[in-house]
C-alpha positions as CSV (number, residue, x, y, z in Angstrom):
1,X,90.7,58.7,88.6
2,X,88.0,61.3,87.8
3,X,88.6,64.9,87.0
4,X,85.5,66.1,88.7
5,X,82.8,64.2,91.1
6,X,79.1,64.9,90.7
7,X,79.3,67.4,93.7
8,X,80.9,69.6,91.6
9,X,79.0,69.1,88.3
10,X,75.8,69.4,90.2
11,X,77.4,72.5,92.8
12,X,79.7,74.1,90.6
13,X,79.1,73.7,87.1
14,X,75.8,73.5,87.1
15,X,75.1,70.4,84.8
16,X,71.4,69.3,84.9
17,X,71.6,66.7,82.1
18,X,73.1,64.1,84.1
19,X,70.5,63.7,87.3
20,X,71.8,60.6,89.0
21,X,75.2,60.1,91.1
22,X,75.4,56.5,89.6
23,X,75.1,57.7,85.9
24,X,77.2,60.7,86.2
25,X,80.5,58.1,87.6
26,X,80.1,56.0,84.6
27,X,80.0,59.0,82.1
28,X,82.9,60.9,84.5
29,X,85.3,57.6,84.1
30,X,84.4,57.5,80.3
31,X,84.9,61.4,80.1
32,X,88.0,61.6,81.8
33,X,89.3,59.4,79.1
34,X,88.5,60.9,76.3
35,X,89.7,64.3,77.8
36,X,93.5,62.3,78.2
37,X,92.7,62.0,74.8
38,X,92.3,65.0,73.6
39,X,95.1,66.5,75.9
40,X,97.6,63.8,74.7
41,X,97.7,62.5,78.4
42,X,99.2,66.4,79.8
43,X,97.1,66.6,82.9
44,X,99.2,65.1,85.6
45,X,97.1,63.3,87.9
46,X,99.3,63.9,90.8
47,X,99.4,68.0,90.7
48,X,95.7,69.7,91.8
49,X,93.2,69.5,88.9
50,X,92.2,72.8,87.5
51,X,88.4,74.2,87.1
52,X,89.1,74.3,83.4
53,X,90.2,70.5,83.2
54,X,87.2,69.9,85.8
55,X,84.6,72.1,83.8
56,X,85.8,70.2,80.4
57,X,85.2,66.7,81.6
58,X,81.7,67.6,83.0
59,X,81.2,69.4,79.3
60,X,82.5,66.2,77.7
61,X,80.0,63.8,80.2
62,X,77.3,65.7,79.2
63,X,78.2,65.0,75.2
64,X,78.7,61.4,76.2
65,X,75.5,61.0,77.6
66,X,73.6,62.4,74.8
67,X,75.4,60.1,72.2
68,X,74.4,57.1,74.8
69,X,71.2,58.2,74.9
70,X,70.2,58.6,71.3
71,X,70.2,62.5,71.9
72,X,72.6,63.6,69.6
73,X,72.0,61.8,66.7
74,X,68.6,63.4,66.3
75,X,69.0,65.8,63.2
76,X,65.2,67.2,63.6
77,X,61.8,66.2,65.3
78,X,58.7,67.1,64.6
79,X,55.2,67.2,67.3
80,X,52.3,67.4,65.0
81,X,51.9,63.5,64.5
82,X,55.3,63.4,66.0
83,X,58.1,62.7,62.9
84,X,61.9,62.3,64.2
85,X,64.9,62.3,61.8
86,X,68.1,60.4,62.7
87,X,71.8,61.9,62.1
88,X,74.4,59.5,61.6
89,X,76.5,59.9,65.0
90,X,79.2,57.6,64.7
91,X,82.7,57.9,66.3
92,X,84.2,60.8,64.7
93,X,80.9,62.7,65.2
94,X,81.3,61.8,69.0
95,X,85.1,63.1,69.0
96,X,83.9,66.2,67.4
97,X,81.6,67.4,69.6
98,X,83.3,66.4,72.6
99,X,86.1,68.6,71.2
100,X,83.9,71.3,70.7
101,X,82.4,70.9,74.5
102,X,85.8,71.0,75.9
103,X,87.1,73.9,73.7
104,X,85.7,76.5,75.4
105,X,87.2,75.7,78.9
106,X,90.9,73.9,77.6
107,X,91.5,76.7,75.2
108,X,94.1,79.2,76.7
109,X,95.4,76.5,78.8
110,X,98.0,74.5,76.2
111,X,96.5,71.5,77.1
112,X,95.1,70.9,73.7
113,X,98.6,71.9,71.8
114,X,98.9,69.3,69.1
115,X,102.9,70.4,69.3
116,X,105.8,69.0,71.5
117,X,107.1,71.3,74.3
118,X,110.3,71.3,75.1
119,X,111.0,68.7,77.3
120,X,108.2,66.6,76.2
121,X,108.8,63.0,75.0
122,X,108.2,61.8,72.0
């Protein structure tokens, strides 16, 4: 299960990186993962999904797609007699920046509490 379908990345968040349908549901599956991740697996799938958990896995596809697509590891680029300079954007880099994109939407939502809650197992 997805978080958010392109509908809404297109319609609602706004996301112009990802242009096709096709491409946005393999990034989307991938994303959705990696925001379980990052949420130590708190957003029940059963109970309505929230605009911040929706907004954070389009934020996250986005990140994914520029690490796929050789994007992100560009550290600078030149035009006059075009020069381009490679990062190294390995794994952690990716989880980094994923973070980062997702920050902004999960942050007053306890969703990215490294803690237990009461409750919670173990």
């Amino acid at each position: 299960m997805i978080y958010a379908d392109f509908e809404y990345y297109r319609d609602v968040f706004h996301g112009t990186k990802i242009k096709e349908q096709a491409e946005f549901e393999g990034l989307a599956v991938k994303a959705t993962a990696d925001l379980d991740r990052l949420t130590f697996g708190r957003i029940d799938p059963e109970a309505p999904i929230s605009e911040a958990v929706k907004n954070a896995m389009c934020a996250i596809a986005e990140t994914r797609k520029a690490y796929e697509s050789g994007e992100a590891g560009i550290a600078s680029a030149s035009i006059g007699k075009k020069s381009v300079t490679y990062a190294n954007a390995n794994k952690q880099t990716y989880e980094k920046d994923s973070y980062k994109a997702a920050y902004p939407f999960l942050v007053n939502t306890g969703l990215l509490y490294r803690g237990f809650y009461p409750g919670e197992s173990r």
